[in-house]
N, C-alpha and C positions, 0 to 999 in steps of 0.2 A: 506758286510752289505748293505742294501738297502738306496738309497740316503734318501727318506725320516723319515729312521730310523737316520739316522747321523743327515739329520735338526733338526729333535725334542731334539735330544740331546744334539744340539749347541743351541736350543734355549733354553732350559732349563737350561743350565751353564752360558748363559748370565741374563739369568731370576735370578738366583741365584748370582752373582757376583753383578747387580743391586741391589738387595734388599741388598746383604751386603753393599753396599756403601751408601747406603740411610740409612742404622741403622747407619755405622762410622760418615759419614759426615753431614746430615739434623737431624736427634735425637738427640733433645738437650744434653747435657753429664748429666744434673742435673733429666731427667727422669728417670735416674735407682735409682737416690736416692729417687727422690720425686714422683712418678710414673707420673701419668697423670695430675700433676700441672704442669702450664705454667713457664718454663724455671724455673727459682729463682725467683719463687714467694713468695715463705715463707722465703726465706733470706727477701727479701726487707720487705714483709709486719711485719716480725719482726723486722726488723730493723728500721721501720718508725715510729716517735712519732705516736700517736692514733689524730685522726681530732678531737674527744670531749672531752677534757681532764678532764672535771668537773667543779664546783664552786670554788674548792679552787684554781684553773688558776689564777682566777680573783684575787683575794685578795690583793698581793702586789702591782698593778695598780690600783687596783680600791676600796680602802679603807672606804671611805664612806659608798657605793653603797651596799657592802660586809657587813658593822658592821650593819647596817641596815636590809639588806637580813638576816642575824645571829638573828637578834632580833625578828623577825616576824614568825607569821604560815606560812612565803608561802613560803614551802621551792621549789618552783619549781627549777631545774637548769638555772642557767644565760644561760646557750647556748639554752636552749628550745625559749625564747624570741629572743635574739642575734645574733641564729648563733652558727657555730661549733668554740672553740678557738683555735685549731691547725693552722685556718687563719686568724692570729693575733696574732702581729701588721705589719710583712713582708710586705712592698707594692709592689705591681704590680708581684709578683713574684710566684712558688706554692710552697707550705708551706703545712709540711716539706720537706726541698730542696734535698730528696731522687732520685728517678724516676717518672716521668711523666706517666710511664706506671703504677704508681700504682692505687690503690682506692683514691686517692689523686686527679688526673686528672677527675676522677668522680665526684667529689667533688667540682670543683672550674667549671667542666662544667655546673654544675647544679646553683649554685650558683654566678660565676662571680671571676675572680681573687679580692682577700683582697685589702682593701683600704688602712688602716692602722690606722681604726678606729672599734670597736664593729660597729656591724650593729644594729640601731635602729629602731623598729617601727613605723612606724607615723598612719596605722589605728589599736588604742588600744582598740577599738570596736572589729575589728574583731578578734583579737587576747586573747581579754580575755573572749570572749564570746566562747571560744574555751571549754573550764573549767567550767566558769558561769554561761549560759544561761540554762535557768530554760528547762529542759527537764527531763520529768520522769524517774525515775528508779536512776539519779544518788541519792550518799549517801549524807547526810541529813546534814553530816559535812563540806561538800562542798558547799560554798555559789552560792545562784543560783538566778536569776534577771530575771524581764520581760523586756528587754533593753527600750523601747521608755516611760515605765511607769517608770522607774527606774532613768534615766536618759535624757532624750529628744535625742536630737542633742548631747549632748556634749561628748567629749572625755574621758575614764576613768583616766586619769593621770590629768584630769580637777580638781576629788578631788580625787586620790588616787595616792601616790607613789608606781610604780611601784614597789621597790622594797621593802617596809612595806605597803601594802596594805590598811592594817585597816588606819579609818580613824580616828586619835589621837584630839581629844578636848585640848584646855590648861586647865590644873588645875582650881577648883572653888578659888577664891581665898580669904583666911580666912575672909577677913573683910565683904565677903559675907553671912557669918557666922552669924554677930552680928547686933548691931546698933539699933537705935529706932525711928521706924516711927513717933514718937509723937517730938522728940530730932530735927529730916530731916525735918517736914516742916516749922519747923522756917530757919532751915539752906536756904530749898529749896528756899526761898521768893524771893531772886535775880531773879530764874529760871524764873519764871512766864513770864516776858519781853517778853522770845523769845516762852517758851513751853506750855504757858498759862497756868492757874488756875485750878488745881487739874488734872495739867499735859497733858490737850489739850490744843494743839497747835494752835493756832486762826492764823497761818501763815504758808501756804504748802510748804514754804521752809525747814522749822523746822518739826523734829519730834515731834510724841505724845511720853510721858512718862508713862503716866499714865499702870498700870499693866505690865509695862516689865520687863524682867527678870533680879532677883534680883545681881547675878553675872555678867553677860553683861555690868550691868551699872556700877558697881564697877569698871571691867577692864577699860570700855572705861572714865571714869573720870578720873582716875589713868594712864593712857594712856596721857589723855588731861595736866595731872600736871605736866608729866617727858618728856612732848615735844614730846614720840613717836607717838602720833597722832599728825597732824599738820590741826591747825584749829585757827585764831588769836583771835577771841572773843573765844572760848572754852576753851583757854591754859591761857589765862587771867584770867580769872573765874575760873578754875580748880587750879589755881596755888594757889589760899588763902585759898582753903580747907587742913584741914589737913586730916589723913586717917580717925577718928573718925568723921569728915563730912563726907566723903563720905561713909563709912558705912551707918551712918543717912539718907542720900539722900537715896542711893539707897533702902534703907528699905522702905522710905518715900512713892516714889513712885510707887515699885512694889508692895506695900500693894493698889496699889489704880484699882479701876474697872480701865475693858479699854471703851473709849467713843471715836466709830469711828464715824465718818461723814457720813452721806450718798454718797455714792459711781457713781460717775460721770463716766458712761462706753463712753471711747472717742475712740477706736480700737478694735475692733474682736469682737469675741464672748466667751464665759467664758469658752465652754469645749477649741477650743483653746488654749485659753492664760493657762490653766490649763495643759495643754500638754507640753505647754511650761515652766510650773514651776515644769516638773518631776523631773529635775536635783537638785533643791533647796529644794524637802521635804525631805533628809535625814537630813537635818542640822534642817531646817527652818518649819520642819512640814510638816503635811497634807492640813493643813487649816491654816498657816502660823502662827501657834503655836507652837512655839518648844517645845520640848522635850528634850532637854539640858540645861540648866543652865547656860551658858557661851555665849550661841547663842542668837543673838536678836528675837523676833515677829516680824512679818513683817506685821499682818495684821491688814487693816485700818490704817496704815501710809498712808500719801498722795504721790498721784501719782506724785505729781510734786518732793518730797524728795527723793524720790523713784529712780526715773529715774536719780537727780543727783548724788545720790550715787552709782549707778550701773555703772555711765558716769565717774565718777571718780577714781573708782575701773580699768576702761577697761582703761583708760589713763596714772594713775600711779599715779597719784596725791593724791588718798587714797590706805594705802599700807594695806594688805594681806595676808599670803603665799598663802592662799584658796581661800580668794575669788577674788584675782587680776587673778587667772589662770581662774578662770571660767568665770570671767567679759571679761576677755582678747578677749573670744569667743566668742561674743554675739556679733550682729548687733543693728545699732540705733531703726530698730523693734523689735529684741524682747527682748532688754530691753523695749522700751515704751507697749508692750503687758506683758511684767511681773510687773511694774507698776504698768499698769492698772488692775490686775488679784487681784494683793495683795492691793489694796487701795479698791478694792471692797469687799474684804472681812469683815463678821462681826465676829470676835471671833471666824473665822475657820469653824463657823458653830456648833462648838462644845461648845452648852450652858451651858455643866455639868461644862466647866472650870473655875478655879478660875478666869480665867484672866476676865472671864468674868461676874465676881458679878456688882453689881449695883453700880455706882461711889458716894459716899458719896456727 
């Protein structure tokens, strides 16, 4: 036989002998089961908890947050906001402590090993305007916002809980119900000292009374009796009314026109400061007339009452749940530019309102 018929032959039996050692010894044993998945890939990944487990994760640690979540429209998943839960609460470590070679390593590369706390938010801007932000075509039942007309600057958890969105008023409360303006202004006679005579205030420390709303003043005198406002002439004067005065009062004087002052512009300019009170017309109105019943008017109170209430809210020293979170965020300008916004106002602008009848 011809020598280069025997090399082809020896090289084709080592070509052969090769390739059998490369199927025994380099192919994995788990490819004849699984074909062309990498080694025990479907052991592991079946065997590995799931990196998004759901809302109901949450529930036993996070009880609150959860009966809350439970009670509201928004059912998004906590991990949508948070984070996948499979990384958490484990610290520093990867979670679940399967293989590193799983989709788990994907997972904490993109993300950061667990801390050992949910991951939180801090811009809720950007994140709910993921959902919100008014763009065509979404459906109709999904609320949607023009963000800087809707809210300025401020943050959504400013007035919404994150995890029950909507934003809950307190109850009207009964005695806002009854009462007799004719009964209030004999009650109210004390008032006058500070809020002046037919409920304008002849001192910009002091608010105006006159046309506010008729629940508001109920809470906040009833507030003033049982000490949860903290005010020492208020809590003194509020303490010798019984509930059938303050019924009486506040009938008194949310039956009266409002009489604001002429309006002293000492910062910006009004579209401005207007800008800057997007965040405060859900509660507080358009034209700083609400549209709630539990909420105060804001407009043509004085700038100077104004500014300390908003100073006191941002300090602690007047408490909240709502408005100490949004005062919280405010600078010494644009509290004195919302101030000045709403002290300039007459009756919102809106003449058809009651608040704005003619003051007897």
């Amino acid at each position: 036989m011809p020598k280069h018929i025997v090399r082809l032959v020896v090289l084709l039996a080592a070509a052969g002998v090769l390739a059998l050692a490369v199927k025994i010894y380099l192919v994995p044993h788990s490819f004849w089961t699984y074909g062309h998945f990498r080694a025990k890939s479907v052991t592991e990944i079946a065997s590995d908890a799931p990196v998004y487990q759901g809302a109901r994760s949450c529930a036993s640690c996070h009880s609150p947050e959860f009966t809350a979540w439970s009670a509201s429209q928004h059912r998004v998943n906590c991990e949508d906001c948070h984070g996948a839960a499979g990384r958490h609460p484990q610290v520093g470590t990867l979670v679940p402590p399967a293989n590193a070679d799983t989709h788990q390593r994907l997972m904490d590369a993109r993300y950061g090993l667990v801390t050992g706390k949910m991951r939180v938010p801090t811009d809720t801007v950007q994140l709910c305007t993921q959902c919100h932000a008014a763009i065509a075509g979404r459906p109709a039942t999904q609320p949607q916002i023009a963000v800087r007309q809707h809210a300025g600057t401020q943050q959504c958890i400013a007035c919404h809980s994150p995890h029950a969105p909507k934003i809950v008023f307190p109850p009207i409360p009964k005695a806002a119900l009854v009462g007799s303006a004719v009964t209030g202004k004999v009650a109210a006679a004390p008032c006058a000292g500070c809020h002046g005579a037919n409920g304008k205030s002849l001192t910009p420390e002091f608010p105006n009374l006159a046309g506010q709303q008729r629940a508001y003043l109920v809470g906040a005198l009833e507030a003033y009796r049982t000490g949860a406002r903290k005010a020492p002439m208020m809590n003194e004067m509020a303490a010798s009314l019984s509930a059938t005065d303050i019924a009486n009062v506040a009938a008194y004087f949310s039956g009266l026109g409002r009489q604001t002052p002429t309006a002293v512009r000492l910062v910006s300019d009004a579209g401005s400061d207007k800008a800057s009170a997007a965040a405060c017309t859900t509660c507080h109105g358009e034209g700083g007339i609400s549209g709630n019943r539990v909420v105060p008017n804001l407009a043509g109170q004085s700038e100077t009452y104004l500014t300390a209430a908003l100073e006191a809210y941002r300090i602690g020293t007047r408490q909240d749940a709502l408005m100490s979170r949004i005062a919280h965020g405010l600078s010494a300008a644009d509290i004195k530019q919302l101030a000045a916004y709403y002290a300039g106002l007459t009756c919102g602008g809106a003449k058809t309102s009651p608040a704005c009848k003619a003051a007897p």
